[in-house]
ROSE-4610 file (N, C-alpha, C; in Angstrom, 1 decimal, always signed):
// ROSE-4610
residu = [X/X/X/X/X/X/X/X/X/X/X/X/X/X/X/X/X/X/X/X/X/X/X/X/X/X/X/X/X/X/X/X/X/X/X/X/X/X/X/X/X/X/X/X/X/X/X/X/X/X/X/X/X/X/X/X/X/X/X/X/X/X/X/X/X/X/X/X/X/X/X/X/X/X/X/X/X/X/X/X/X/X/X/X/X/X/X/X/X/X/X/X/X/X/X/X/X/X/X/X/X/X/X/X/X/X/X/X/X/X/X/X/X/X/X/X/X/X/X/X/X/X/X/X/X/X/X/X/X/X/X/X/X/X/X/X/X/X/X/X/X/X/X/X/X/X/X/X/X/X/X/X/X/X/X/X/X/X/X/X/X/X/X/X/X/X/X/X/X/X/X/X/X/X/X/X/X/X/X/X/X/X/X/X/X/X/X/X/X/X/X/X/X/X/X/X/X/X/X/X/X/X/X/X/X/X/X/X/X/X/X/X/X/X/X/X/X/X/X/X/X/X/X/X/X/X/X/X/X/X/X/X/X/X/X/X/X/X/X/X/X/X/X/X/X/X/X/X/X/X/X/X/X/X/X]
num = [1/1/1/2/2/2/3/3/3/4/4/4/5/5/5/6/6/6/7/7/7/8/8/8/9/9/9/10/10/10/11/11/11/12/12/12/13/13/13/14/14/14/15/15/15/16/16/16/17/17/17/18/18/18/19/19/19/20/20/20/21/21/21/22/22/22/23/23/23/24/24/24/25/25/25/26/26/26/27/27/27/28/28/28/29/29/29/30/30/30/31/31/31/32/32/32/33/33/33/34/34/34/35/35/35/36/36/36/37/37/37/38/38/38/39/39/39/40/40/40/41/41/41/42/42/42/43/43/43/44/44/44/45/45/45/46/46/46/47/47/47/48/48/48/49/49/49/50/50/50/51/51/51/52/52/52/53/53/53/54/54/54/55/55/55/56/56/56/57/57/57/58/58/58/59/59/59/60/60/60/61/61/61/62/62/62/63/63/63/64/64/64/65/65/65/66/66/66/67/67/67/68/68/68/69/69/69/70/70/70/71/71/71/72/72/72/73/73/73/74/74/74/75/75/75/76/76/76/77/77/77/78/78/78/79/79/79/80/80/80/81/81/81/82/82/82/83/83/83/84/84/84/85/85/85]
x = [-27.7/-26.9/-27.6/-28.9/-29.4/-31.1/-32.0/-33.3/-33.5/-33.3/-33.7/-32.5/-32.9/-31.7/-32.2/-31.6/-32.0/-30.3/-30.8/-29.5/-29.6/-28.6/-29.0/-27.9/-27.1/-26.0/-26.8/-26.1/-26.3/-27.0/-28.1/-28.9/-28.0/-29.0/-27.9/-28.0/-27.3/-27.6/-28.9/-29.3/-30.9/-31.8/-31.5/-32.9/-32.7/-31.3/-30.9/-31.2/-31.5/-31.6/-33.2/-34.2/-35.4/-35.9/-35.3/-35.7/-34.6/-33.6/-32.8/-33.5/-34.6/-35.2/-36.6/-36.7/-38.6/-37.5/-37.2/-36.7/-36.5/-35.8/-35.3/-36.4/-37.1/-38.4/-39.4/-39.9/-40.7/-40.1/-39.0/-38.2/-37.5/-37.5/-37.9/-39.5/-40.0/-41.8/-42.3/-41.9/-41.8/-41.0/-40.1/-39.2/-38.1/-37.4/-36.2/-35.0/-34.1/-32.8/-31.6/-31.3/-30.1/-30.3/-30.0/-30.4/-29.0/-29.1/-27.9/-28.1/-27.6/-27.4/-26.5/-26.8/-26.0/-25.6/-24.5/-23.9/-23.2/-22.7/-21.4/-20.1/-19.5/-17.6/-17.2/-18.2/-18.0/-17.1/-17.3/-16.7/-15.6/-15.1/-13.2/-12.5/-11.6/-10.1/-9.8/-10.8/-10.7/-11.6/-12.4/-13.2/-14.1/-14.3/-15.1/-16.4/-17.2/-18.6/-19.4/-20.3/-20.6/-21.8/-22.9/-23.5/-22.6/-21.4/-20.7/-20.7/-20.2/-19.9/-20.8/-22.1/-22.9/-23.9/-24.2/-24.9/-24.8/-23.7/-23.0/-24.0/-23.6/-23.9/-25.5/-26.3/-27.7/-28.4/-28.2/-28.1/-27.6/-26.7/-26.7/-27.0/-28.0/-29.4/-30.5/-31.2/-32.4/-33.6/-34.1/-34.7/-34.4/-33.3/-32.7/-31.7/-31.1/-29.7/-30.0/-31.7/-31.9/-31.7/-32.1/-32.2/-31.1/-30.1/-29.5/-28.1/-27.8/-26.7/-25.5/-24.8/-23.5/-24.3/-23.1/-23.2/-21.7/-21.6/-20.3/-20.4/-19.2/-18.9/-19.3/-20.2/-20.4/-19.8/-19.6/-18.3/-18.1/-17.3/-16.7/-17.5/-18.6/-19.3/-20.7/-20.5/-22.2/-21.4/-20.5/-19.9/-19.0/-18.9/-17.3/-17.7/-16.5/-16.6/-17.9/-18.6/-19.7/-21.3/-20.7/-22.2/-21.9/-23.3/-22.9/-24.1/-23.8/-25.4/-25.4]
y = [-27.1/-27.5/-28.2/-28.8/-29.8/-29.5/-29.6/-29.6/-31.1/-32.4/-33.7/-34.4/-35.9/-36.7/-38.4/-38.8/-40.2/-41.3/-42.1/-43.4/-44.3/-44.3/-45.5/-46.3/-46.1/-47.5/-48.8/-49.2/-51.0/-51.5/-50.6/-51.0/-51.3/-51.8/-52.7/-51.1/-51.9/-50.4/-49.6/-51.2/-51.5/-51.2/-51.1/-50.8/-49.5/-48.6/-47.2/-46.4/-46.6/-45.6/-45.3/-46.4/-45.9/-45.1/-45.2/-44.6/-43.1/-43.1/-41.4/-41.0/-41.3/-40.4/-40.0/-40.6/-40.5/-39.9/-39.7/-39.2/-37.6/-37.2/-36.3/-35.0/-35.8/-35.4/-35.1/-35.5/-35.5/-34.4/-34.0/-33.1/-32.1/-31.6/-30.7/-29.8/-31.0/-30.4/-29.9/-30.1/-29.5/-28.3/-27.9/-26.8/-26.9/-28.1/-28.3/-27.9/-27.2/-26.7/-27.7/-28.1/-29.1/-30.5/-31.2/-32.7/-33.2/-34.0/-34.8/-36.4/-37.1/-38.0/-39.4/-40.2/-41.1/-42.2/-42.4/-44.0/-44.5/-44.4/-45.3/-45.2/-45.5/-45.5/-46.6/-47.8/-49.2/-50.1/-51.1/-52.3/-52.9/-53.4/-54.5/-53.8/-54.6/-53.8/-52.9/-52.5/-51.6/-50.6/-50.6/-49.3/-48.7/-49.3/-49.1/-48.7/-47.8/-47.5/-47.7/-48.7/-48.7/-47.2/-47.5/-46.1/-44.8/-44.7/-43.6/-43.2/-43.7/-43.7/-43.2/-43.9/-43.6/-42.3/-42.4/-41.3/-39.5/-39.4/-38.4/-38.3/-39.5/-39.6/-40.0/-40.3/-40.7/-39.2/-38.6/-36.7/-36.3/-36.5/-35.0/-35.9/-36.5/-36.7/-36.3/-36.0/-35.6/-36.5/-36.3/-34.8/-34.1/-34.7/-34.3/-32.4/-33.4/-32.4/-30.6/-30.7/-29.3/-28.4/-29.3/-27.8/-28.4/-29.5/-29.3/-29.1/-27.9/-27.3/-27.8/-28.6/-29.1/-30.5/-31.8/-32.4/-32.6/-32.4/-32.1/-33.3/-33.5/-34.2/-33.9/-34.4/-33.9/-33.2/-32.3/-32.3/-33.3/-33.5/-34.7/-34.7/-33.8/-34.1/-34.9/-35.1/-35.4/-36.4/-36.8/-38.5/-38.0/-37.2/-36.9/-37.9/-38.9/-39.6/-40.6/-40.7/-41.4/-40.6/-39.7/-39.0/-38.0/-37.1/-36.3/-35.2/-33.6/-32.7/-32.3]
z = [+14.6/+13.5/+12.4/+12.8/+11.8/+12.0/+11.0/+11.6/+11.5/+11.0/+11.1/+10.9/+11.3/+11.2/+11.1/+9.7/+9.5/+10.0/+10.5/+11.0/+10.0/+8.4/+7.6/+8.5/+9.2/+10.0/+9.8/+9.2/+9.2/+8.5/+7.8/+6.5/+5.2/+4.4/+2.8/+2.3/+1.2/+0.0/-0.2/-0.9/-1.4/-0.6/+1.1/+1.6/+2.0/+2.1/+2.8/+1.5/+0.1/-1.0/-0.9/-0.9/-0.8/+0.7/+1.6/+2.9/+3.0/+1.8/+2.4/+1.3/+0.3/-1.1/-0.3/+0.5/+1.0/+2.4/+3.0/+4.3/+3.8/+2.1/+1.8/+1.5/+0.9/+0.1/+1.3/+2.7/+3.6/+4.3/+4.7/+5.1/+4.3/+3.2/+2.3/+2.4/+2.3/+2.2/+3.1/+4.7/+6.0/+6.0/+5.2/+5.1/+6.0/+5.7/+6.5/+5.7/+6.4/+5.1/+5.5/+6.8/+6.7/+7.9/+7.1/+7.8/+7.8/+8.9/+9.2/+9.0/+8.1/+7.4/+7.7/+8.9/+9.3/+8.4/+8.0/+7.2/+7.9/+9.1/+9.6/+8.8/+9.9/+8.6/+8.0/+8.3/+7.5/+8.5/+8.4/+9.4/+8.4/+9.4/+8.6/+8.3/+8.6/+8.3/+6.8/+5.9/+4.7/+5.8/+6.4/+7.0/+5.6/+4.4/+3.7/+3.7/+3.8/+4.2/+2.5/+2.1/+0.7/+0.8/+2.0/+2.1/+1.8/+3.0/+2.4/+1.5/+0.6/-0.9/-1.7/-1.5/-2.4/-1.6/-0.8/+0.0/-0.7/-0.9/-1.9/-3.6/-4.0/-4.8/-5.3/-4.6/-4.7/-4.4/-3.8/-3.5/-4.6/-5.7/-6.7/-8.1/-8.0/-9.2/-9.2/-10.4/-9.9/-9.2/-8.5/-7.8/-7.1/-6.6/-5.6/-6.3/-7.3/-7.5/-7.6/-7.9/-8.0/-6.6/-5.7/-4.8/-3.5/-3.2/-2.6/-3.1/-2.0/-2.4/-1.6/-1.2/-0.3/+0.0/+0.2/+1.0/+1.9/+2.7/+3.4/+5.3/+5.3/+6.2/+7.6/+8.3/+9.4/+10.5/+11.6/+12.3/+13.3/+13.7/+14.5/+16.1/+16.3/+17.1/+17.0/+15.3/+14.9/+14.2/+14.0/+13.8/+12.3/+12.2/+11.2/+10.0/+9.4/+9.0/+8.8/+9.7/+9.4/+9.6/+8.9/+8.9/+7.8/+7.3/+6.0/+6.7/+6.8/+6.8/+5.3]
């Protein structure tokens, strides 16, 4: 389903953006076509994930925005909600 897979769970913003741009980039260059993307679903009663959120969006800028095509929600065996391939 996936050729790689990074766990940002539990990292800040600030330290999960420079490690999924160098995770993306290193696994591109190997010729990987779909990675699975761990954020977690966010803790407290909002269930807010800030990675969630942004994870999406740090993916459709450049350098990125040119060559990946989907980020879509994992299936519910690879953690649904808290993951993205």
């Amino acid at each position: 389903l996936y050729d790689a897979q990074i766990d940002l769970h539990g990292m800040t913003e600030a330290g999960a953006h420079p490690v999924l741009m160098d995770f993306v980039q290193r696994q591109r260059a190997r010729g990987a076509l779909r990675l699975l993307v761990i954020t977690g679903k966010g803790s407290g009663a909002s269930k807010n994930s800030v990675l969630r959120a942004n994870v999406p969006r740090w993916l459709d800028v450049e350098p990125f925005a040119s060559f990946i095509t989907a980020v879509e929600p994992a299936p519910a065996v690879l953690g649904s909600e808290g993951a993205f391939i």
